[in-house]
C-alpha positions in Angstrom: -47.6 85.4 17.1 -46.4 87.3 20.0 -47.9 90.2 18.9 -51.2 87.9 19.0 -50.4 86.7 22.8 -49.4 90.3 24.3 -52.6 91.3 22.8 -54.5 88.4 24.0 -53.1 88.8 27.9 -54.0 92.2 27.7 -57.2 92.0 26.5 -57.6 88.9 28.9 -56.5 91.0 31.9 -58.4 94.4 31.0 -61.4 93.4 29.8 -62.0 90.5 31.1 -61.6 91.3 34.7 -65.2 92.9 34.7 -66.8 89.5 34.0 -64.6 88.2 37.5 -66.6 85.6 39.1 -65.9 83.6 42.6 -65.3 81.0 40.7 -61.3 80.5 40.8 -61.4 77.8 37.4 -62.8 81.3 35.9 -60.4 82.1 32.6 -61.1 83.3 28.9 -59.8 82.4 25.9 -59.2 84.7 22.9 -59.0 83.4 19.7 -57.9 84.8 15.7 -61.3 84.1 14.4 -64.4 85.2 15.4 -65.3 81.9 14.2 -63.5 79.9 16.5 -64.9 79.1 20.3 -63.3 77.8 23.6 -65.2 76.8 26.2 -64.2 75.4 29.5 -65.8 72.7 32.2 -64.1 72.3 35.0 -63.9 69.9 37.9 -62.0 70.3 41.0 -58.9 68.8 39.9 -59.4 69.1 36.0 -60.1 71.7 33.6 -61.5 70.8 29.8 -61.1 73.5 27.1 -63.3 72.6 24.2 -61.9 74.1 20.8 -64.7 74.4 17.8 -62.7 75.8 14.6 -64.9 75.9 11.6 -62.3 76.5 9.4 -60.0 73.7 10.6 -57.2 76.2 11.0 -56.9 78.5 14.2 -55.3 79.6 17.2 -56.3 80.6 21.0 -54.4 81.8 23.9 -55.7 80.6 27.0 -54.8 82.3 30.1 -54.2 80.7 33.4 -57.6 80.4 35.7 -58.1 83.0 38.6 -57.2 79.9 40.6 -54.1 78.5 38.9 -53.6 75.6 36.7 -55.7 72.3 37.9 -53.9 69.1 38.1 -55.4 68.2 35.2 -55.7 70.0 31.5 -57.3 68.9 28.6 -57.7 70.4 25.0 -60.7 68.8 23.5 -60.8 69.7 19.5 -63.1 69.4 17.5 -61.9 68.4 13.9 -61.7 66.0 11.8 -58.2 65.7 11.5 -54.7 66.8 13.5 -52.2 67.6 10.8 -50.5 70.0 13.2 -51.1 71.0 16.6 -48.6 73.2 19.1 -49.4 74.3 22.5 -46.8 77.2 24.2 -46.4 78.0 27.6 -44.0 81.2 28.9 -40.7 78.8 27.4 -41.8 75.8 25.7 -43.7 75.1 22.9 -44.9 71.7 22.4 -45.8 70.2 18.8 -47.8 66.9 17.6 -49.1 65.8 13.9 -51.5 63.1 13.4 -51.2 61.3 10.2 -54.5 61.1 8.2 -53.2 57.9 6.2 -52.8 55.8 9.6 -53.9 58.0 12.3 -50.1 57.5 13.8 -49.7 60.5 16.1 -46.0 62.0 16.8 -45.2 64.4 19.4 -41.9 66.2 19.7 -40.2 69.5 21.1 -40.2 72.7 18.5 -37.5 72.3 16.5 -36.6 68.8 17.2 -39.4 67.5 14.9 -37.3 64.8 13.6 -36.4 63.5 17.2 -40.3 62.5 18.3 -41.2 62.2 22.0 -42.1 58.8 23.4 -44.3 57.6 26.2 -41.0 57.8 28.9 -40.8 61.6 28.6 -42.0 64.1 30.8 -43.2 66.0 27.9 -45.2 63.0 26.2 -49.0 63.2 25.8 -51.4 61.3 24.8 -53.9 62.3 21.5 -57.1 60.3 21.3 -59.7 60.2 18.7 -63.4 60.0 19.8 -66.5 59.6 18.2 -69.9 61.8 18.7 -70.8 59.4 21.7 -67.8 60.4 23.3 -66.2 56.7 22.5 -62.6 56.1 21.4 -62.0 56.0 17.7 -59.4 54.0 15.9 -57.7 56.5 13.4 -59.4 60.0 12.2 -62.7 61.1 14.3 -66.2 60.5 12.5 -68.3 63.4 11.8 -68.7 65.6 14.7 -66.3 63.7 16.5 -63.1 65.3 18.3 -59.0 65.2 19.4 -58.6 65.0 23.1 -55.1 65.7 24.7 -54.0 65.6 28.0 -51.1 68.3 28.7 -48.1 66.8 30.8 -48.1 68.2 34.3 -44.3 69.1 33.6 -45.2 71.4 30.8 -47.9 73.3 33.4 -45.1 73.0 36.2 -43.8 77.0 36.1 -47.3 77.7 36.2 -47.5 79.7 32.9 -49.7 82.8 32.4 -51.0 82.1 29.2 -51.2 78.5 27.0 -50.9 79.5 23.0 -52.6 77.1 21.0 -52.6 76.3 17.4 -53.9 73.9 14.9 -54.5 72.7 11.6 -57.1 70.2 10.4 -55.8 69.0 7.3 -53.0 71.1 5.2 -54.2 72.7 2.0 -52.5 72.8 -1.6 
């Protein structure tokens, strides 16, 4: 994985910097799979990257924009299910599981995955289901539905260079 990231920042910084725009929200994602796409919309004060996996299973690394981390960042998914999601900044690295029986979500620290986060810690974000219409869902998202979570402003507070996210759909036997 850190192979993955130095590679990603590299290629994000080298390659990437041709494309520059005057835009500072400008950033680039790199994924594993050629498969897999992130795209950003930005406002002011929030940026949204949307995450289409085919496969369900994947990974990014999404630098920080020309103009610094917005106040607000959201990673919209778009799968069917959460079994495991992670998000890393330069120290931390954040980790959530949604259950596909009762669409319970849990959030806790790597490592600590017995010791969840609640709604009282800085670290704590929410994970909301919607449907195609962009409506909330109760439990798993419909067909062409998505995952929406809303990264704490604490984890974003050292202003890290690059966010390294992975997820997984559904586990496989």
């Amino acid at each position: 994985m850190q192979a993955f990231l130095a590679g990603a920042v590299l290629f994000g910084v080298g390659v990437f910097g041709d494309r520059a725009t005057d835009d500072p929200m400008t950033t680039h994602s790199v994924t594993a799979s050629d498969d897999d796409r992130v795209t950003a919309q930005h406002t002011a004060n929030q940026v949204v990257f949307s995450i289409r996996s085919p496969s369900g299973i994947g990974r990014t690394a999404i630098p920080r924009p020309r103009g610094g981390w917005p106040e607000s960042v959201v990673l919209r998914l778009h799968l069917k299910g959460l079994e495991f999601f992670s998000v890393k900044n330069d120290t931390l690295t954040l980790a959530a599981a949604v259950s596909s029986q009762d669409g319970k979500a849990r959030i806790w620290q790597e490592g600590q995955e017995h010791q969840p986060l609640d709604a009282q810690s800085p670290l704590w974000f929410p994970i909301r289901g919607f449907g195609p219409d962009g409506k909330p869902v109760r439990g798993l998202p419909p067909d062409k539905g998505y995952w929406e979570l809303q990264l704490p402003r604490s984890f974003l507070k050292q202003k890290p260079d690059v966010l390294a996210v992975r997820w997984i759909d559904f586990y496989r036997n």
